[in-house]
C-alpha positions, 0 to 999 in steps of 0.5 A, a space after each residue: 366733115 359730117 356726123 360720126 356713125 358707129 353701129 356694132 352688131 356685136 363683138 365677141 372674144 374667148 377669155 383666157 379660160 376659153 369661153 365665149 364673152 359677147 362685148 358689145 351687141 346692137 350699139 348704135 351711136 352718132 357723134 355730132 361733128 365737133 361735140 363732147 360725148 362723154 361714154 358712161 357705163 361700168 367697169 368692164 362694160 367694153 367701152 376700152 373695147 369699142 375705142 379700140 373699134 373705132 381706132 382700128 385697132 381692133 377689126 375682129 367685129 361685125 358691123 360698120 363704123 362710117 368716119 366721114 373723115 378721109 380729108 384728114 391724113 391723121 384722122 383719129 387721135 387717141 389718149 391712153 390712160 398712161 400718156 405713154 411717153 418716150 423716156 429718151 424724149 424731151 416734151 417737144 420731142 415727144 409731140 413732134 414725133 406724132 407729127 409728119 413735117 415740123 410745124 414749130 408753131 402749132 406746138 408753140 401754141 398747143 404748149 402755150 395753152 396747156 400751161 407747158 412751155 416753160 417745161 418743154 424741153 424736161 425728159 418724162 422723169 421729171 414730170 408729174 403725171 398731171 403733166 405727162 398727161 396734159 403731154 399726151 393732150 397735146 400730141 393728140 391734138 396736134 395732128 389735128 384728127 377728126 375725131 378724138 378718143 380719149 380712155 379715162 385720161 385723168 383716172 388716177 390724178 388727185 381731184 384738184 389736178 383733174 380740174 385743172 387739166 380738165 379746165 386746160 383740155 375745154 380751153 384746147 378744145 374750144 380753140 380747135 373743136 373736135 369730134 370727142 369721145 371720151 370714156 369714164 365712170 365717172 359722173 361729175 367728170 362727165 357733167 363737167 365735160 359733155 356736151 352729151 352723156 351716152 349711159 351704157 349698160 354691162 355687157 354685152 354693151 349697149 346704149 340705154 340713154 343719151 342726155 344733153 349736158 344743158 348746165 351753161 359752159 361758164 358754169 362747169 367749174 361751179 362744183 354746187 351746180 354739177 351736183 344739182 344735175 346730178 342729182 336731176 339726172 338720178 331722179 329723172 333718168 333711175 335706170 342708170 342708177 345701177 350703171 354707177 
């Protein structure tokens, strides 16, 4: 698999009171194969929508995504800001129903990883939303897809749950790297994750700079350390100051 292309000359909708709103206008972005991208920008800047672009989800655009990623039959998983579980379905049932053919093992290990397997036959009431959205996780990975997007999956979770499953996504991720792209607007977040950190402006939504993460893996739990780029970020980067 190469690099991910994404370039959108513009996309545009009527709102409810029927005027015309421009979302996303000259976006041009690459995803390297097998990197973190974390997309930061304000809320209602389109980053839902061009998610939503890549997915297919949404085909009403002009211009080209190129996902050199056809080997793959599921190429494409995509993580909701609800984990979006079935309430008739146990845990297990839930991930295998993404799946095409029963492959226990996989699951065994996906459910291994994320600290799940003691609760895998539990029906969604009965679990938190840290669990339900470490579910969701799993079931994404689990189809094994070239590139993942993931919409603000821990807004919502308390600060200490959103480490946790923070910590047991990098540790998934490290097993069985993808190509990810992952939305929020939250700066730490994204320090704590990427690889790579986009800035998007308001709409209509653009790249205004993309910076490399460059605090060592081993060192992203470290809460002093993610404050100190931060704060580097602000001071050598002010024009994404306003974006936060």
């Amino acid at each position: 698999m190469s690099d991910i292309h994404i370039h959108i000359n513009n996309k545009t909708y009527t709102t409810a009171d029927s005027r015309r709103h421009t979302a996303i206008s000259d976006f041009k972005l690459t995803l390297p194969e097998n990197k973190f991208v974390c997309l930061v920008g304000p809320s209602g800047c389109g980053k839902t929508t061009l998610l939503n672009i890549i997915a297919n989800l949404d085909t009403q655009y002009q211009g080209e995504i190129c996902l050199d990623i056809s080997h793959k039959k599921n190429n494409i998983g995509y993580i909701f800001q609800n984990p979006r579980l079935l309430p008739w379905r146990t845990v297990r049932e839930n991930i295998e129903l993404a799946l095409d053919s029963p492959q226990s093992d996989i699951i065994d290990s996906l459910l291994k990883t994320m600290q799940l397997t003691d609760i895998q036959h539990r029906y969604p009431e009965h679990l938190s939303l840290g669990m339900s959205r470490r579910v969701s996780i799993i079931r994404a990975f689990a189809i094994n897809p070239g590139i993942l997007l993931m919409d603000e999956p821990f807004v919502s979770l308390d600060a200490p749950t959103a480490r946790q499953v923070r910590g047991l996504l990098i540790q998934l991720w490290k097993q069985r790297p993808h190509t990810i792209l992952f939305v929020t607007h939250d700066l730490r977040e994204a320090i704590a994750l990427a690889d790579r950190l986009v800035f998007l402006s308001a709409s209509p939504m653009s790249v205004i700079s993309e910076i490399e993460v460059t605090i060592p893996r081993a060192e992203r739990n470290n809460e002093t350390a993610i404050e100190s780029f931060r704060q580097h970020l602000l001071v050598q980067h002010p024009e994404i100051k306003e974006l936060l």
